[in-house]
N, C-alpha and C positions, 0 to 999 in steps of 0.2 A: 504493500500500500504506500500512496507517496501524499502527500500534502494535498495534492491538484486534487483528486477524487477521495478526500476523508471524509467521514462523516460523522458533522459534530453533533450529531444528535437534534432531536427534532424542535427543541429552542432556539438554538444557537442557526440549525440550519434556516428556519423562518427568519430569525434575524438577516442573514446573507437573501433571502428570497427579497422581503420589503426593500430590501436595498436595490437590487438588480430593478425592481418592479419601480421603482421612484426613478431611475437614473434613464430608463426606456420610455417612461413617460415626462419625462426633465423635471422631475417635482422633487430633484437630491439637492436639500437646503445644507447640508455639512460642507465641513472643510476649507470654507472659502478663503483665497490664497489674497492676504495682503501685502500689498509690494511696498507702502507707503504709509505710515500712518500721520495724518494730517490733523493735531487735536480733535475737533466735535467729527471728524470725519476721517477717510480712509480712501488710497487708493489700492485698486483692484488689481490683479497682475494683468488680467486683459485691459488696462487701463481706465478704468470706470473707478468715479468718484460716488463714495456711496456715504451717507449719514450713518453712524454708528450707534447703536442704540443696545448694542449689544453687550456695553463694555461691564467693567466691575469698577470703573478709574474712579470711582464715587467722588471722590475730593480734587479732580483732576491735575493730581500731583505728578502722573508720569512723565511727566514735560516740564517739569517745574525745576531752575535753572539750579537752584540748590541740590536737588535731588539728582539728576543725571550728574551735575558737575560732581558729587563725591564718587557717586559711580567709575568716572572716567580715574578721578584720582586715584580709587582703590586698586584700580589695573594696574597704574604706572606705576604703585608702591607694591602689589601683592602680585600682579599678573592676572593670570586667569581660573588659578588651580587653586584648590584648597588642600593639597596634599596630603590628606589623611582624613579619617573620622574623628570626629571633634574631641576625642579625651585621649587623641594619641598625636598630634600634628594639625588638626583642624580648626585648631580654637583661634581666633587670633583677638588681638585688642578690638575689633571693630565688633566681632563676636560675646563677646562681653558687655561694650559699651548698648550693644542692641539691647542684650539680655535687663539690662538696668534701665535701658528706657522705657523698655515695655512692661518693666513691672512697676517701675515710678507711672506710667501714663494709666493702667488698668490699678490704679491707686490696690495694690498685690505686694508681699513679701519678697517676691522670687519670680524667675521666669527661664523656660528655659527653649531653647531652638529645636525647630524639627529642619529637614529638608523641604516636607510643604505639609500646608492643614489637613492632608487627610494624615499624614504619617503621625502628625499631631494626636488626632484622636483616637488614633489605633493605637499607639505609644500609653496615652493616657489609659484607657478603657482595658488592656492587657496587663496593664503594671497594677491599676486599682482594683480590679476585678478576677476571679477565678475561678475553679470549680466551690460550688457551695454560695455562691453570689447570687443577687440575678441583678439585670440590668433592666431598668424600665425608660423604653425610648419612645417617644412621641413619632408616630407614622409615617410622617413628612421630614420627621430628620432627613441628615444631608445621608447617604449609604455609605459614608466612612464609619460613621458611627455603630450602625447596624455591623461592618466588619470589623470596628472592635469589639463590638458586644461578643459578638461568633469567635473571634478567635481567643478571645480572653477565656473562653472555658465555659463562662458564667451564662446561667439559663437568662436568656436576648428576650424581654417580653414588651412586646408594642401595646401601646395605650393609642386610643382613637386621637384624631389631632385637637391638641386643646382643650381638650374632655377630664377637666380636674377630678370629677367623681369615679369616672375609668382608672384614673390613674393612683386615686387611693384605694378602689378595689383591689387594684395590683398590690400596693405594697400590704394592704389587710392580708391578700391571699400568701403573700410568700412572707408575711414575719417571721417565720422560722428560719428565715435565711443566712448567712453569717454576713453579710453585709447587702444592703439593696443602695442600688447605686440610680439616680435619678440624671438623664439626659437630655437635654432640649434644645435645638438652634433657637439663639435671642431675637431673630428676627430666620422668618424661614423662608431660603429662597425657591422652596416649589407652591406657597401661597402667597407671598406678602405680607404676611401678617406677624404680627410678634407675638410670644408664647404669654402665658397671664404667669408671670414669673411671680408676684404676689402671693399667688395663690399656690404656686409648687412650691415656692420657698416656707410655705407655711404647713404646708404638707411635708415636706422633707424635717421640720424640726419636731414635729406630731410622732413623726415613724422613724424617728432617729436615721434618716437616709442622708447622703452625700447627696450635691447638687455641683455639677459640671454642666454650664452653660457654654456652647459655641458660639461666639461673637462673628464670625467670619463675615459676614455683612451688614454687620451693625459698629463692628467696632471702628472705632474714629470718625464715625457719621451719625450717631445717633448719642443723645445724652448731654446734661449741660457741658460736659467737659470731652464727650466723646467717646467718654467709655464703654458705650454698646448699650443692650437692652436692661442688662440688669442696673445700671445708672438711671436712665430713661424711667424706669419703673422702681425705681428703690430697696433695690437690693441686694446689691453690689457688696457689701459689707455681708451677705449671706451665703454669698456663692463660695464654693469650695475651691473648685478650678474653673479658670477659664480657660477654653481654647480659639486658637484664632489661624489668621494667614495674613500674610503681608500681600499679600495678590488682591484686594481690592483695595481698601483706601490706602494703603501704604506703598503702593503705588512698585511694587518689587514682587519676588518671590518668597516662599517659603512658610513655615507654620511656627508656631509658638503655645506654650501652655504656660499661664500666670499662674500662683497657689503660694501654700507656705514653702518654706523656705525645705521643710522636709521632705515633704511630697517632690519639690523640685531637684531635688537632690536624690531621692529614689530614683528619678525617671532617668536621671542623668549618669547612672551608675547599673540601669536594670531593662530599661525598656530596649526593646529590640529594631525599633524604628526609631531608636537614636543613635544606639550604639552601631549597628550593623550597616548604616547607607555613610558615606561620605558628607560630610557639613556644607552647609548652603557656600559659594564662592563667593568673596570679600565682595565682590563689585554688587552684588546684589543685597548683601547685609549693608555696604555701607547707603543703598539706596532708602532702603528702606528705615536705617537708623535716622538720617535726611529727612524724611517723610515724615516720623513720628516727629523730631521735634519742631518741623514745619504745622503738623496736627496742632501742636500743642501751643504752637506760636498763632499761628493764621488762621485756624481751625473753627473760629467761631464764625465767621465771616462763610470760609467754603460751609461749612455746615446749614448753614442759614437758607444760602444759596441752592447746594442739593436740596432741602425741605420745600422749598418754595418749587425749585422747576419741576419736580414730583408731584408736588399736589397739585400745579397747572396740568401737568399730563393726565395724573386723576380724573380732575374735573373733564378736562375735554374728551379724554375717554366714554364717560359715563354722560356726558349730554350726545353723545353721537350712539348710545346703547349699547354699546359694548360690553361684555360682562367682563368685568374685572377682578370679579369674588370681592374676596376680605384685603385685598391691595391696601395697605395702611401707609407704605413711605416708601424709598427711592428704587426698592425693588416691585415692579408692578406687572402683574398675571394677565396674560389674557385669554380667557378659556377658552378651548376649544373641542376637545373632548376624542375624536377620530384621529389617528397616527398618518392616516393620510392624505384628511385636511388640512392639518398642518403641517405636514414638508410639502403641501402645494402653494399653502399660502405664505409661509416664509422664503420661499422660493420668491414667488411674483413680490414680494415685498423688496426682496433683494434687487429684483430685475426693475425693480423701480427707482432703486436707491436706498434701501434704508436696510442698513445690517443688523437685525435683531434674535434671538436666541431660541430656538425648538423646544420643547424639555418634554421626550419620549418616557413610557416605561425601561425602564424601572425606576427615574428618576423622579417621575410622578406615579400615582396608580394607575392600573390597566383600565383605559374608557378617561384617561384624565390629561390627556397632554394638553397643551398649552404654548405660550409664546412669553418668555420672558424681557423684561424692556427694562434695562439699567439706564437709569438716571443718572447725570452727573453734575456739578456744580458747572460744569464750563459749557452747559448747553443754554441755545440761547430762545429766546420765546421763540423767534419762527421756526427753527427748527423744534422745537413740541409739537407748535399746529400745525408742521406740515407730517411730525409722526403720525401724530393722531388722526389727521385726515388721511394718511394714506392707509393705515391700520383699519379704521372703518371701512374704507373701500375696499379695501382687501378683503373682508370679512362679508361682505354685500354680494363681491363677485364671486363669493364659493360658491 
């Protein structure tokens, strides 16, 4: 048997089927090749200028002269390599100074680096969790989550999304447990919505459970200071760990988990998605260290900026009927429900100009896809109204 004719089984092989079926009928929205990224826009490698909407640049820092210029610095001082995994050759000053900014900004003890957010909370959820655990994860988590749960040992048990009485049936049912570990994205990016962290944080002190919050799209965009969802919502001083990525407002790559100083120090001595990959390369810690203190400097302004061009796109959305669900801030839903409604209409959305995001099973539920629309501080009103009127149209001509 050779690769050309395997057969991966009758999931995996319908996966490869909708693909061949999209790309014969030209309705394959992935992959699109940027030659050129132009701030609020992008050029195409076939040369087409297309509106971006698809980004995570939240704070629109990736461009921001501070932050590239340490980047370029970091190369001419470090080069390109990081030479080793970080507890043996990989650490460097810039590595460090990241690690203290992000636990001074996530007002935290401690913090410590992954290579990217998902190794984040697989690191995290393996290291806290084991057999005789369970983990209870809200249904819309991000799937890194769900593959720590699994590979941590620990019985993985989903709660309805946002469903606070679901979620204390869980922990009533498994109190036998030797530890129940509670999971939630602080803003989630397959509804828009934020989690009622209030009310988990008040459950988790009821049933003596841990509460590990993922910031990944909330943190440095949301809260008076920036701190993500449990700032926003008052509870920041309850959460146990956070985890995060520097890949949306921090305008770089890689992951991170704030906590005590102990737990930080476990992960950094134990977890396998820190110890075993190679440490993020200086030129992208020093972007992302840029970033943060940029957040922390300038932060109140782009902050302000993303809430505003979000809730315009909000509104324009829903006066043109669009169903948007529970869309609450600069991550915003647009439902669509058929997996091949939408790689047709993100497709025609592209061919119109405007690059915005698919989000298939297994990212959302089966019957649940959707079109995700990232918001950013450096978008300007007509480009909203011309998202929004061209999203409506699109949605018209299915």
């Amino acid at each position: 048997m050779t690769t050309t004719d395997m057969d991966f089984g009758p999931a995996l092989n319908s996966v490869l089927d909708t693909v061949d079926r999209w790309r014969e009928q030209g309705n394959y929205p992935l992959f699109p090749v940027i030659s050129e990224p132009l701030g609020t826009r992008a050029r195409l490698s076939d040369d087409r200028i297309v509106s971006v909407f698809g980004s995570c640049d939240y704070l629109g820092l990736s461009r921001h002269p501070a932050v590239t210029g340490a980047a370029i610095d970091a190369v001419r001082r470090f080069g390109t390599h990081c030479y080793g995994t970080q507890p043996v050759g990989g650490f460097t000053e810039l590595h460090r100074d990241l690690e203290s900014a992000l636990a001074t900004f996530f007002d935290k003890p401690a913090a410590a680096l992954f290579p990217t957010g998902m190794q984040a909370n697989i690191g995290v959820l393996t290291t806290l969790a084991g057999p005789g655990d369970v983990v209870l994860s809200d249904q819309l988590n991000h799937g890194s989550i769900s593959m720590g749960g699994r590979l941590s040992g620990a019985r993985l048990v989903s709660f309805r999304h946002n469903d606070l009485a679901d979620l204390e049936a869980g922990l009533v049912a498994y109190a036998g447990a030797r530890r129940r570990i509670i999971v939630v994205d602080g803003l989630f990016s397959a509804d828009g919505d934020f989690a009622p962290l209030a009310g988990i944080a008040d459950l988790a002190d009821r049933h003596d459970a841990l509460l590990i919050v993922d910031e990944a799209h909330s943190g440095g965009v949301v809260g008076p200071h920036g701190r993500g969802a449990a700032e926003l919502l008052g509870v920041l001083d309850r959460v146990d760990v956070i985890t995060g990525t520097m890949s949306k407002a921090f305008a770089s790559t890689g992951g991170f988990a704030c906590g005590s100083e102990r737990v930080m120090r476990m992960l950094r001595h134990s977890a396998g998605a820190y110890l075993l990959s190679l440490g993020l390369v200086p030129a992208t810690v020093a972007a992302a260290l840029a970033a943060v203190r940029v957040a922390t400097e300038e932060g109140g302004l782009l902050r302000t900026r993303t809430a505003d061009n979000a809730s315009a796109l909000r509104d324009r959305l829903r006066q043109a009927g669009v169903n948007i669900g529970a869309s609450a801030a600069h991550v915003v839903l647009v439902h669509i429900g058929r997996i091949d409604d939408t790689a047709r209409i993100a497709t025609r959305l592209l061919e119109g100009g405007h690059l915005v995001n698919p989000l298939f099973p297994p990212a959302v539920p089966i019957g649940g896809a959707r079109l995700r629309i990232g918001v950013t501080s450096a978008h300007g009103k007509d480009e909203i109204d011309e998202a929004a009127e061209a999203i409506a149209r699109a949605l018209d001509d299915a």
